[in-house]
N, C-alpha and C positions, 0 to 999 in steps of 0.2 A: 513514478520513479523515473523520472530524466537523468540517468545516470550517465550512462557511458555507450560508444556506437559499436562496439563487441559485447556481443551475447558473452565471449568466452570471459570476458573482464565484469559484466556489471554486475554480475554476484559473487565475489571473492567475498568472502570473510572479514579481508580488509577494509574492502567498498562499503559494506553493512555495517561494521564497526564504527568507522567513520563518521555517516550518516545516523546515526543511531539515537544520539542525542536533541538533532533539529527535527528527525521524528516524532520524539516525545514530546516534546515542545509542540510540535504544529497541530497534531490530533485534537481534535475538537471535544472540550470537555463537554460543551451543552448537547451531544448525540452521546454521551458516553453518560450523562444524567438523564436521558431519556430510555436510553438502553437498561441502566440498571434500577430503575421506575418502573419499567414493564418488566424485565425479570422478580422483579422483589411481590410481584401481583402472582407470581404462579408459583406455587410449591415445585422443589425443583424435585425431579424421579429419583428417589433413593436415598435424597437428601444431600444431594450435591449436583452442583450446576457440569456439566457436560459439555468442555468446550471443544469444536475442532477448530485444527488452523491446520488446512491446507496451504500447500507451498508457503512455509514454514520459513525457508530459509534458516538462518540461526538463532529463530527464536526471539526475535526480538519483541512484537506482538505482546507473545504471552508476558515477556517480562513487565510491561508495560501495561497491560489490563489486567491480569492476573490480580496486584495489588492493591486494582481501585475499584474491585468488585468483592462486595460479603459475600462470608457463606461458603462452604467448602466445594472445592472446585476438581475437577478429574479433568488433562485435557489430551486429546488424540492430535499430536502433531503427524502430520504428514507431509513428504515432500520428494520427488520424483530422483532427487540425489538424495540417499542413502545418509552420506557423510553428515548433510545438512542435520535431519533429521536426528540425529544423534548426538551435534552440536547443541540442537533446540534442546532437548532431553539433559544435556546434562547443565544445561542454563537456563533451568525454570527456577522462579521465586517458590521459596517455602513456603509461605504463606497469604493469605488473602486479607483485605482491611480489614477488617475484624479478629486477625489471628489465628481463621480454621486453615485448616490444611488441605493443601496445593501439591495433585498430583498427576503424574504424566504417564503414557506410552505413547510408543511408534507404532505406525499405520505405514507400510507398505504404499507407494503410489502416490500421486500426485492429484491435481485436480480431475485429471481425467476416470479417475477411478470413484471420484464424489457422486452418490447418485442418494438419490431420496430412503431408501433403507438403507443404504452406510449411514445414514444419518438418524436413525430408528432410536428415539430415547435421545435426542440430542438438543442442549440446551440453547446451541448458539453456535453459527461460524463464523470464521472470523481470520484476516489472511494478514501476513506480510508481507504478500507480493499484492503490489497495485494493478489495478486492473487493468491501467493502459498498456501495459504488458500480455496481456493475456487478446485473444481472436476474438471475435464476436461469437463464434461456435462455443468456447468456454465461457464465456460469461452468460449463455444462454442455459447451458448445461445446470452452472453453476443456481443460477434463478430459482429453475426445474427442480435442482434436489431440494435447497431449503422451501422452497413450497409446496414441494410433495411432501416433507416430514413436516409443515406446519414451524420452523426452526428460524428464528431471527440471524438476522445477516450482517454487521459491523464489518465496513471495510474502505479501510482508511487511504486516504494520500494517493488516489488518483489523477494525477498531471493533467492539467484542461490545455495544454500547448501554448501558455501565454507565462512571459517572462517580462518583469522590469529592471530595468538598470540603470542606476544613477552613477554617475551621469551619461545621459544616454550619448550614440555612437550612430552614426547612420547604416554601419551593417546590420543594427541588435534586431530589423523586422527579417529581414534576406535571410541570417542564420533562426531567429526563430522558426520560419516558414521551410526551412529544406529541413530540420532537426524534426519538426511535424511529419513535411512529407516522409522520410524515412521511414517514419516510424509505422503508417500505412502501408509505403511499399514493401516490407515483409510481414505482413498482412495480421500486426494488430492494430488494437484498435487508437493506442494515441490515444489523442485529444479530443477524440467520440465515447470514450470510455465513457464518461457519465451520462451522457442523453442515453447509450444504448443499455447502459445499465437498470436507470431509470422506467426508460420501458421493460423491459424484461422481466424485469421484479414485478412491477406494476399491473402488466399485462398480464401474472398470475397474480393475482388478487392481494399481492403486499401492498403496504404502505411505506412510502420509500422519503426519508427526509435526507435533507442535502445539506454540510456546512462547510463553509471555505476552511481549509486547512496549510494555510501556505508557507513556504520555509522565507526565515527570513536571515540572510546569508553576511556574514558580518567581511567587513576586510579583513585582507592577512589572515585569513581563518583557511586552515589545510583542506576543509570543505569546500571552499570557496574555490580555492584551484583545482582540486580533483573535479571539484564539479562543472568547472568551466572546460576544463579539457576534454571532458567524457560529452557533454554538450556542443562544443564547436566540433569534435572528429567526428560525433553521428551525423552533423549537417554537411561537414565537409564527404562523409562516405557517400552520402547522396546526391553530394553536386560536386563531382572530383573537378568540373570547370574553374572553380572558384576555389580548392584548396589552399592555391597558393597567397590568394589574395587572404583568406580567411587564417591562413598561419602570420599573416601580420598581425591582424583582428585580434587572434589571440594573445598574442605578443601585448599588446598595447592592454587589453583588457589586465592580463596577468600583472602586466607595471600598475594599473590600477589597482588593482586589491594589495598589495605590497606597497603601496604608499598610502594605503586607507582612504584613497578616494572614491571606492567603489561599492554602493552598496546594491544588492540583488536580492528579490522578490521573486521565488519563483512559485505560482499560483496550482493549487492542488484542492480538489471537493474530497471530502468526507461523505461515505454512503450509510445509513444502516436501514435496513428492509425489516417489516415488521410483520408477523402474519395479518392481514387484517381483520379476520373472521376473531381475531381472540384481541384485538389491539383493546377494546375499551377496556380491558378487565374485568 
């Protein structure tokens, strides 16, 4: 999620809203056919698939897998704002591809409250907050529960810190590289999210497959500017040397995408962790 260089702005409702659509879009079908490959090999407990999605945000996740998984489904959203959580809840899909019925509650707490019996009887987790958002202490945490319950892991649209843009500009490597650093120096994980992920899962005995899921950002698309704004002021909070040169940068980038000369690639992996003691079937 390379959204925006305020915590207090990059999950409005709005922001999520917005973005909601090039998420669907980018998620990777061939990890979401391998996902529901291995779920359709295990009778699910009680006769319905158990999903959580921590850090929830408004739901948007469930709206999006919900429909493209058979077989009736119960899902525990959780998310550390309240308000969130009760958004997600009242904007789950009725149903699942096949037509069984899709249902929900709230869970109190956020990721940090996930641990391996929260997870006890659980089919799958599975987040709309990316991981390069989240510490290396959480995505460790996170590993820990779904392989203490044996629980597969789908978790999408993790940012690798590399952006393209046609036609390119000689700032696009300087703002990519401080919008990176940033994101380190308050101390997540960025653009490491997937290697550390990768081991983490792995080093508890998942199997972790990886697929590009990149947005791809059209001109004159209201995303396109939100997203270049929330991208250039993260790099600018981190190198306030360069702010003022970079409020040109933006300037000229934004006359790009408003005359349609600008098209952006910005590059995102796809995680889903597998138990591996049960992967063959």
């Amino acid at each position: 999620m390379t959204q925006s260089a305020a915590d207090a702005t990059a999950f409005t409702p709005e922001w999520l809203a917005l973005r909601e659509p090039a998420d669907a879009v980018a998620r990777s079908a061939a990890l979401l056919g391998s996902l529901g490959a291995w779920l359709a090999r295990r009778p699910a407990p009680g006769g319905r698939l158990v999903v959580h999605d921590p850090a929830c945000a408004t739901g948007a996740m469930a709206r999006w897998l919900a429909p493209r998984l058979s077989g009736a489904q119960h899902w525990v959203v959780h998310d550390a704002d309240a308000s969130f959580a009760r958004l997600a809840l009242d904007r789950m899909p009725p149903a699942a591809a096949d037509g069984s019925p899709v249902t929900a509650a709230c869970r109190e707490g956020g990721l940090a409250e996930l641990t391996a019996s929260a997870l006890a009887g659980a089919s799958l987790v599975t987040s709309s907050t990316s991981l390069d958002l989240l510490t290396g202490e959480e995505v460790a945490a996170l590993a820990a529960a779904c392989a203490g319950a044996e629980c597969p892991a789908l978790l999408p649209l993790s940012a690798v810190g590399r952006v393209d843009l046609r036609p390119a500009r000689p700032a696009d490597a300087e703002v990519t590289e401080a919008f990176n650093a940033g994101q380190r120096s308050r101390g997540l994980l960025g653009p490491d999210a997937v290697a550390v992920a990768t081991e983490e899962f792995g080093s508890r005995g998942m199997a972790v497959c990886t697929h590009a899921s990149p947005w791809r950002l059209r001109p004159a698309a209201e995303l396109t500017g939100a997203w270049l704004r929330g991208w250039v002021g993260g790099a600018q909070a981190q190198r306030p040397d360069r702010a003022s040169a970079w409020d040109d940068y933006l300037t000229h980038r934004l006359d790009d995408s408003v005359t349609g000369a600008l098209w952006v690639t910005v590059h995102h992996v796809d995680i889903l962790a597998l138990p591996a003691g049960r992967a063959a079937g």
